[in-house]
C-alpha positions in Angstrom: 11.9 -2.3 -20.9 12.2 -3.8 -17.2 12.9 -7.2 -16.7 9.6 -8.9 -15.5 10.4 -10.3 -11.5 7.0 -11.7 -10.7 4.7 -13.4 -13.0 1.2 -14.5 -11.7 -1.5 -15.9 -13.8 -4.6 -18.1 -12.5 -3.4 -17.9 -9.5 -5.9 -20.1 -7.2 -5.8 -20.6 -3.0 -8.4 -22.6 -1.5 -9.8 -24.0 1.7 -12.4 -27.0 1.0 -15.1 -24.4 -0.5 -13.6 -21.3 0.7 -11.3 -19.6 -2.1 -8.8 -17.4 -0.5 -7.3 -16.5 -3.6 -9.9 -16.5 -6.6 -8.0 -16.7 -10.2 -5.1 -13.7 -9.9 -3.2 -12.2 -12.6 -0.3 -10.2 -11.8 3.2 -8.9 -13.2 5.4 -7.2 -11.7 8.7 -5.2 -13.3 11.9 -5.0 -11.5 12.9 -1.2 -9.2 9.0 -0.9 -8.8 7.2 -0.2 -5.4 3.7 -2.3 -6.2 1.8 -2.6 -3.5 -1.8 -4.7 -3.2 -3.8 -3.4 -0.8 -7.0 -4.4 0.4 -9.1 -5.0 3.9 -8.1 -8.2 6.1 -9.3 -10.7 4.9 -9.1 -10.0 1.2 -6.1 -12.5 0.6 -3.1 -10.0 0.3 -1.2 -12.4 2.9 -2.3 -15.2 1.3 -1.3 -14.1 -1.9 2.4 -13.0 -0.9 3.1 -16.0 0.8 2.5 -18.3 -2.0 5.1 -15.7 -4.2 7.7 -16.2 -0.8 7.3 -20.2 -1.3 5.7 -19.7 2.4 2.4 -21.6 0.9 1.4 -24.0 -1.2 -0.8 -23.0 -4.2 -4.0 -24.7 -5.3 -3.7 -23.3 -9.1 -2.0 -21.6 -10.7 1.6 -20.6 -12.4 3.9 -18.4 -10.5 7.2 -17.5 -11.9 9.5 -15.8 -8.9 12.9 -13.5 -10.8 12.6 -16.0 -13.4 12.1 -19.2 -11.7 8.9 -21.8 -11.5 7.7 -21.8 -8.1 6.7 -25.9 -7.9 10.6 -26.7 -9.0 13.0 -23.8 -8.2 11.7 -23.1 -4.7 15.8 -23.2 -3.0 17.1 -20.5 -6.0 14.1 -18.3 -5.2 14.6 -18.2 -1.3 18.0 -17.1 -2.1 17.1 -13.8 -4.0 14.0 -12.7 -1.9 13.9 -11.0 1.4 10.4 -11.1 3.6 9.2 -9.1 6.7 6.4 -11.1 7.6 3.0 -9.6 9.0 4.0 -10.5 12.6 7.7 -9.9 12.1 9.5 -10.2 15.8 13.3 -11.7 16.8 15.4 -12.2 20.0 14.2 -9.7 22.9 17.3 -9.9 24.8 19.5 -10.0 21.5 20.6 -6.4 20.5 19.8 -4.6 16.7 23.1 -5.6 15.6 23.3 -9.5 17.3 19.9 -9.7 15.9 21.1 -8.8 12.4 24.5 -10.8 12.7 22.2 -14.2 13.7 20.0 -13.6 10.8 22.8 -12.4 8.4 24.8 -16.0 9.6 22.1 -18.2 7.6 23.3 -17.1 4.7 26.1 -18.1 2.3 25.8 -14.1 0.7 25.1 -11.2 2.6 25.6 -7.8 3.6 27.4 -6.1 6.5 25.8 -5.5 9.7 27.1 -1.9 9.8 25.7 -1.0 6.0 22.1 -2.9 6.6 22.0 -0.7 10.6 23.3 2.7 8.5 20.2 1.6 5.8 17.6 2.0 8.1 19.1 5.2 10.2 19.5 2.8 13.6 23.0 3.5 14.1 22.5 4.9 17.7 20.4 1.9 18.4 23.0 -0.7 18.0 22.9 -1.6 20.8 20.1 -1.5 22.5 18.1 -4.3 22.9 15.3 -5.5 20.7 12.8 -5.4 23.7 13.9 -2.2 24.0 12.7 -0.4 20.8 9.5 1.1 20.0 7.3 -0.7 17.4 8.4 1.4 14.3 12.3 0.8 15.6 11.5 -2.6 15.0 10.0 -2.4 12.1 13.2 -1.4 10.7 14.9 -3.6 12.1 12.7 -6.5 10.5 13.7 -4.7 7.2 17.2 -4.8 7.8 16.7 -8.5 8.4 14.7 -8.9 5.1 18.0 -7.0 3.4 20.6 -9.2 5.1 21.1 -11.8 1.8 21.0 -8.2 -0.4 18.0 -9.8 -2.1 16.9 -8.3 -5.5 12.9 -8.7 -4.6 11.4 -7.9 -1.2 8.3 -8.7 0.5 6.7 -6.2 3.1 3.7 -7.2 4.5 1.9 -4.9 6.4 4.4 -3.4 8.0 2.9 -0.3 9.4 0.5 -1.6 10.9 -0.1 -0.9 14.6 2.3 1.9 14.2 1.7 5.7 15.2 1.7 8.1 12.0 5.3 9.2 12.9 6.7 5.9 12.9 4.3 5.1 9.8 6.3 7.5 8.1 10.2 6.6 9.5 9.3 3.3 7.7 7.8 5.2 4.8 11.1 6.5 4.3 13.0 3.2 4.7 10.6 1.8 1.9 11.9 4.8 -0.4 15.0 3.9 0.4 14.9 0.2 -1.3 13.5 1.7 -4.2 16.8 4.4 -4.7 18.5 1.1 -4.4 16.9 -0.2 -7.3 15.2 -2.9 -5.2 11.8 -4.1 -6.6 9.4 -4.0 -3.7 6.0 -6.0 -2.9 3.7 -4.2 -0.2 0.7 -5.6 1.4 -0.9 -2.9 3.1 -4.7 -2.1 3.7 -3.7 2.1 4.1 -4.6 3.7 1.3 -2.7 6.9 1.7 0.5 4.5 2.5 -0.4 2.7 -1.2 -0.9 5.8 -3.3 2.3 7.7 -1.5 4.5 4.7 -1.5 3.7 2.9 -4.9 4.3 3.0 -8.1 1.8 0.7 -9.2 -1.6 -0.4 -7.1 -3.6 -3.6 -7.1 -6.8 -3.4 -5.1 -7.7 -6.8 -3.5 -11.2 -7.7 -2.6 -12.9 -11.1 -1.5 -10.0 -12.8 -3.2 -9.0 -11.2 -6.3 -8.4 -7.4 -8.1 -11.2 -5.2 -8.6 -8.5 -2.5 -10.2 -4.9 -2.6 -11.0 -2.3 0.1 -12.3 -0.6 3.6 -11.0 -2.7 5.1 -8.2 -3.2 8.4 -10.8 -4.8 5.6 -13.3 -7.0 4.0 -11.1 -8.4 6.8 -9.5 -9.2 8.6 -13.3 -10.9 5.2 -14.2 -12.9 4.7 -11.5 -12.9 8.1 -9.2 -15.9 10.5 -9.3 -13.7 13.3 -10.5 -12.9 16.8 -8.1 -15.3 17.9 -5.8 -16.1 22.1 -4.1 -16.9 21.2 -0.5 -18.5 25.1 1.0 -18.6 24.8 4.7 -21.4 25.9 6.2 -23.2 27.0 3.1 -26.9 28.9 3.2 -29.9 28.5 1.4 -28.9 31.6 -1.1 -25.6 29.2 -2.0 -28.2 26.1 -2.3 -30.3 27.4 -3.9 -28.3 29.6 -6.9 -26.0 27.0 -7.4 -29.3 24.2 -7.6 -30.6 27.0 -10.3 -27.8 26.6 -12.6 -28.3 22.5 -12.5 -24.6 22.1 -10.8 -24.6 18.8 -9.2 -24.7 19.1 -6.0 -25.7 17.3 -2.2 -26.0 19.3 1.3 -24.6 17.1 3.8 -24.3 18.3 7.9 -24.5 22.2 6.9 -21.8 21.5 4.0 -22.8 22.0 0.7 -20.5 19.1 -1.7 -20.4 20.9 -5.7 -19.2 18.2 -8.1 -16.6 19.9 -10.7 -17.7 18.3 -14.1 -15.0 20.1 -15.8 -12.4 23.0 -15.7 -14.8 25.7 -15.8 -16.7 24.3 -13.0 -15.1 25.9 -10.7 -15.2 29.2 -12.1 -18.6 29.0 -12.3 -19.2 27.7 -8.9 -16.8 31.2 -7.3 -19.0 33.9 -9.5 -22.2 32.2 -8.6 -21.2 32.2 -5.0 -19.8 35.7 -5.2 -23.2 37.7 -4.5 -24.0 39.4 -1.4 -26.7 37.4 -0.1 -24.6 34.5 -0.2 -22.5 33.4 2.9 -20.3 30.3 3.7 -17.2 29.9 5.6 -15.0 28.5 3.2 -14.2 26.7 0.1 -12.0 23.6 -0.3 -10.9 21.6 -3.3 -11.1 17.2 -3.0 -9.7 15.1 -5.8 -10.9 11.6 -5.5 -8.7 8.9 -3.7 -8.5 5.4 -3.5 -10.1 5.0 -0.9 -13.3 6.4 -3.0 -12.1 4.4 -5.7 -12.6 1.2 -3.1 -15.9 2.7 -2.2 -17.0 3.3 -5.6 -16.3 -0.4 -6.5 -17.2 -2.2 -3.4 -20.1 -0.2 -2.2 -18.4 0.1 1.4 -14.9 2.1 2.9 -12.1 -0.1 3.8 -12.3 0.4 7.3 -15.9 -1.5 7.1 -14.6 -4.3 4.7 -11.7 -4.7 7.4 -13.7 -5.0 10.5 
């Protein structure tokens, strides 16, 4: 059984009448990716902060690798790394003089060459931070958050901004913690970045989670199961597959076939199969998280974030 690393219960954040954080439970096991994800606003940074002794709780009991969070504050700094949201260091300072400053405020730490060969920047050395593109210096923030070889580390957000290739160069990095057996904490409000990326999922909303557990758990709980979307279906595919009470919804010239179970399908392909029946073609969707946080919230994530 994995050691337990984070232990939240009650946990409380508020602003006069405003509750940032409303009442959280959460554990989290050592060499696990768990990311919380949620809109802005939600209270993932809030929430991480308090964990990285950044912010003071209102209620609450946090345990961080072990220790109480009101009296072993100095012992927790010591074992956690933390990109922050709006990570940046010294423009005219170079990837490795940036890492050698950080690396110099702590008693233990890694070497500057193994924390530049850890996130593939070797031919960047040199160049300065100014320099690099915005997924370079992501990594370099997580070569930072490495540089006391801490056993828990905090990522917040820290694709965001980026273009989808440097999305994934970080991805990459992130996996490359977790081969290390490093346990990992990601905020993130992508939901293809949570369900790729993690190993466990808590969906934050308004404050606290509205679903926790593996992204394959969450989404059999609360998804709407697979779905036959025929493009460009006509009324003889309508029709038929209305006559043999499949449920169904025609949406922009698309016709969306809810699969109720595994002989759905098979049914759906021989009642499509006549001649008087055209459509362009046939496509399988499992449900997502982001459904999931549909489902649950009654809106997508890109509308609770804006």
């Amino acid at each position: 059984m994995a050691e337990t690393v984070i232990e939240v219960k009650g946990l409380v954040k508020s602003y006069g009448e405003l509750k940032a954080v409303n009442g959280i439970d959460l554990e989290v096991k050592a060499g696990e990716v768990y990311s919380i994800l949620g809109p802005n606003g939600a209270g993932k940074t809030t929430s991480v902060e308090i964990m990285e002794c950044l912010r003071v709780k209102t209620s609450g009991d946090v345990r961080i690798l072990g220790h109480d969070i009101d009296k072993e504050q100095k012992e927790i700094r010591k074992r956690i790394g933390v990109l922050p949201q709006s990570f940046n260091a010294f423009d005219y300072l170079t990837v490795k003089e940036n890492i050698d400053y950080f690396g110099g405020l702590f008693d233990r730490r890694l070497s500057t060459d193994e924390l530049i060969e850890s996130v593939q920047l070797q031919d960047k050395r040199n160049v300065w931070f100014m320099n690099l593109s915005g997924g370079l210096k992501q990594r370099v923030g997580v070569a930072i958050s490495m540089v006391n070889d801490p056993e828990l580390i905090f990522l917040d957000e820290p694709t965001t901004g980026l273009d989808p290739k440097a999305r994934r160069e970080v991805w990459e990095v992130i996996r490359k913690l977790k081969s290390r057996n490093k346990t990992v904490i990601l905020t993130t409000h992508y939901m293809e970045e949570a369900e790729i990326l993690s190993d466990r999922v808590a969906i934050m909303d308004q404050g606290g989670f509205i679903a926790m557990g593996t992204p394959r758990q969450i989404i059999e709980k609360y998804g709407s199961g697979s779905t036959c979307l025929v493009k460009s279906a006509n009324d003889a595919a309508r029709a038929l597959v209305a006559s043999a009470g499949m449920s169904s919804e025609f949406k922009n010239g698309d016709l969306w076939v809810k699969l109720e179970d595994k002989g759905s399908l098979a049914k759906l392909v021989n009642l499509l199969s006549g001649s008087e029946v055209t459509y362009e073609e046939m496509l399988i969707k499992g449900s997502t998280l982001e459904d999931v946080f549909l489902k649950l919230t009654g809106k997508k994530l890109v509308e609770a974030s804006s």
